[in-house]
N, C-alpha and C positions, 0 to 999 in steps of 0.2 A: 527392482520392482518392474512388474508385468504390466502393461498398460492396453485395457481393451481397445477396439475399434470403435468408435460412437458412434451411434446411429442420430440419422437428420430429426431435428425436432425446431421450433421454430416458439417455443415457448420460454418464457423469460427466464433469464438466467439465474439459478440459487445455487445457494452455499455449498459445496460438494462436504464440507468437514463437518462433523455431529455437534448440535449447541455445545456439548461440555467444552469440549476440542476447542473450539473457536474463542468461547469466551475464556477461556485459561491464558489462549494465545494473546487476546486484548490485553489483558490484566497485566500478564508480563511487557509486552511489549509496552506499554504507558510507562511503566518501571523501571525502564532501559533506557526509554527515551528520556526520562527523568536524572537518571543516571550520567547519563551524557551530558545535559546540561549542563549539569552539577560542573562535570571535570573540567567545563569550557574554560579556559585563559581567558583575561580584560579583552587582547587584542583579536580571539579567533571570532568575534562573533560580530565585525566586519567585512570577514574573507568570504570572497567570493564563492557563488555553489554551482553544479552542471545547471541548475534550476536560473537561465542567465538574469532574470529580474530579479530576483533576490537574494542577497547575503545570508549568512548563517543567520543573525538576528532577524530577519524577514521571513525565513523555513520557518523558523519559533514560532514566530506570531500564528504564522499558519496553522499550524501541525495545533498549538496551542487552539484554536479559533475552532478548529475542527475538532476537538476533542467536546468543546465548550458546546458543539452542536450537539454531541452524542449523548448530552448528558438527561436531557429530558423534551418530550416535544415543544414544548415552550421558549426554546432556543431554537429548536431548529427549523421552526415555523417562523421566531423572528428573525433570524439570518435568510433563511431562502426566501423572503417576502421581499426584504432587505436585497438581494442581491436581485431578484426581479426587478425593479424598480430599475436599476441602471441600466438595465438591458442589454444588448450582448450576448455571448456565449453565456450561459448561466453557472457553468461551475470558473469559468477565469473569472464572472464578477463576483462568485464565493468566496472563492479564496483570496480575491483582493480584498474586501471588505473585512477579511478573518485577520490579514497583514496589519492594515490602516487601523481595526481597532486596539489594536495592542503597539501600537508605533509609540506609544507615549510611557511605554515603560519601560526601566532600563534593568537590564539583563537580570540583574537580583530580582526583580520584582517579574520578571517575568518568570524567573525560574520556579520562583515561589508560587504563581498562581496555574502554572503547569502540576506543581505538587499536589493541588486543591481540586485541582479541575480534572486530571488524567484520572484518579480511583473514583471519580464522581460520573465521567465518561462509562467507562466500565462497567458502575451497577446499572448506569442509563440506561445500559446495552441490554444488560442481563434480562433487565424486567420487562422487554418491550414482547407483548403475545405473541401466540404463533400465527395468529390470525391479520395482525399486522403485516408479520414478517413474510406472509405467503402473498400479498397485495403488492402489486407490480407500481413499482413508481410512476409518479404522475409525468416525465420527461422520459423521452429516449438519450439514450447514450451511444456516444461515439467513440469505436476502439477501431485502432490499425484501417482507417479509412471506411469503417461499416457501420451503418445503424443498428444497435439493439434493445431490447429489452432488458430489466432486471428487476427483480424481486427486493422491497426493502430487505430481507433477508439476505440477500447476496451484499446489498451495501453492507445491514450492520456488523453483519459476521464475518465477510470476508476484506472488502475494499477498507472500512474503517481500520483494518490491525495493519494491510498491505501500504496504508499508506504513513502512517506514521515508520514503518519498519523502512520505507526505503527514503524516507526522511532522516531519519536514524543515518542509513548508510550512506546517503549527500555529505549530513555534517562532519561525518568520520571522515570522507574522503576529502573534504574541504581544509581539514586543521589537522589532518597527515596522523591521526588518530586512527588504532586495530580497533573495527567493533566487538563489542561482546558476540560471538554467534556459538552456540550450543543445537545439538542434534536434536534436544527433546522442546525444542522452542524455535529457530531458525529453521530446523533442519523439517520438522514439519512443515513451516509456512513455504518453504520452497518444494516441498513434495506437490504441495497442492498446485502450486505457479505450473509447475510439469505438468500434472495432471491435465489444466485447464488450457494449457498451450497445444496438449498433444489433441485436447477435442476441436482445439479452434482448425488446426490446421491436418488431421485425421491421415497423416503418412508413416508410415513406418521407420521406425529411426533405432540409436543406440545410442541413447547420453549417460557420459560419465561425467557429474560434477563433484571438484574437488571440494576439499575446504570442509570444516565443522560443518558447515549447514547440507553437506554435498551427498551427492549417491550414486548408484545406479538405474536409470531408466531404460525399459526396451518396450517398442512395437512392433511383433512380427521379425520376418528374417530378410536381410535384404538390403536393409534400408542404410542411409548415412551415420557413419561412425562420428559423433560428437563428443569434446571434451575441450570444457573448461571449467573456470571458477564459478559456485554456486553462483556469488554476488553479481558476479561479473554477468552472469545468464540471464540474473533477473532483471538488469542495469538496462543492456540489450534488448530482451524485452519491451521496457517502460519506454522505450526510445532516448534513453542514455549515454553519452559513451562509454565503452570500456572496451580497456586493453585484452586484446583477444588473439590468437593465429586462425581461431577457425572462422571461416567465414563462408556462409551458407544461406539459400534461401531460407529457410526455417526459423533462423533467427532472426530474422528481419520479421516475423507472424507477432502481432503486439499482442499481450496480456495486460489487463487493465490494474494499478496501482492507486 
């Protein structure tokens, strides 16, 4: 894949993928991460994640708590109200509050209310207007050291699928679990992560990622020859580890999960 040059724009960031695109990508990813649950052992959902405050059962609560947002404004007015109130960074006091309300359930019961909540998140998603979705959030966001803008449309369609999906790939990597990754569903969510990586950082390159979800990227002639694993790219990205040989300014340019 050919990737243009972007020009400077300083307008808040949206969805680069077409609603159908996006929200297909929600639906399945809820599905997966549901799926995974599922297959958890008694003992993996104490083991520790790259995420260092929380266990597998503590990602859950999360990923869960955040799905619970997605599902109508009415949650997601009382969660951000809710996390205001503590004060602090506002998304570490979101997602602690999404942890602590689900701390008192145990693993079956969470599984089950991920079942209820994840297709519920989804339509949440689906129904929200355009006219919504094009209204720049009321906070700034901080990625890779910089303040920006975003469009609730950039959250619902894109960050809301990116973060359960690399939740997904914590708990796999935590209980020595292969994710599910297919082309017509990973393999796009990480075309997009390319996409939004090569505007952040606007140099010319050559990346080949491997793996189901993996491809070919280029900008221009000239630039550094990259290659690794899809997951492992986006890992790197989020400011994750992962096992790599290449090691490049480039990769160090954060995309937001």
């Amino acid at each position: 894949m050919t990737l243009e040059r972007p020009g400077t724009t300083a307008a808040p960031r949206r969805p680069r993928l077409d609603r159908d695109t996006a929200m297909r990508l929600a639906e399945t990813e809820y599905a997966r991460f549901l799926d995974l649950l599922r297959s958890l052992a008694p003992d993996d959902w104490a083991r520790p994640t790259d995420c260092s405050a929380w266990d597998v059962r503590a990602m859950a609560g999360h990923t869960t708590g955040m799905a619970l947002m997605a599902t109508g404004m009415r949650q997601t007015l009382r969660q951000t109200s809710a996390a205001k109130r503590r004060g602090g960074d506002p998304l570490d006091a979101l997602t602690a509050l999404q942890v602590e309300e689900h701390a008192d359930l145990s693993p079956d019961q969470l599984v089950e209310r991920f079942a209820v909540v994840g297709p519920r998140a989804a339509r949440g998603r689906r129904r929200v207007p355009g006219v919504v979705r094009r209204m720049k959030l009321p906070d700034p966001q901080h990625v890779g050291g910089r303040t920006e803008r975003w469009t609730n449309g950039f959250l619902l369609d894109t960050i809301l699928t990116r973060d359960p999906w690399m939740h997904r790939m914590d708990i796999s990597r935590a209980t020595g679990r292969t994710p599910e990754l297919t082309a017509d569903h990973d393999g796009v969510l990480v075309a997009d992560v390319v996409a939004e990586w090569a505007e952040r950082h606007g140099e010319r390159f050559r990346l080949h990622l491997t793996g189901p979800a993996g491809g070919d990227f280029t900008r221009g002639d000239g630039g550094p020859e990259l290659g690794l694993d899809a997951v492992d790219f986006c890992r790197l990205l989020s400011g994750r580890p992962a096992p790599t040989t290449t090691d490049h300014a480039l990769l160090g340019v954060a995309v937001p999960f």
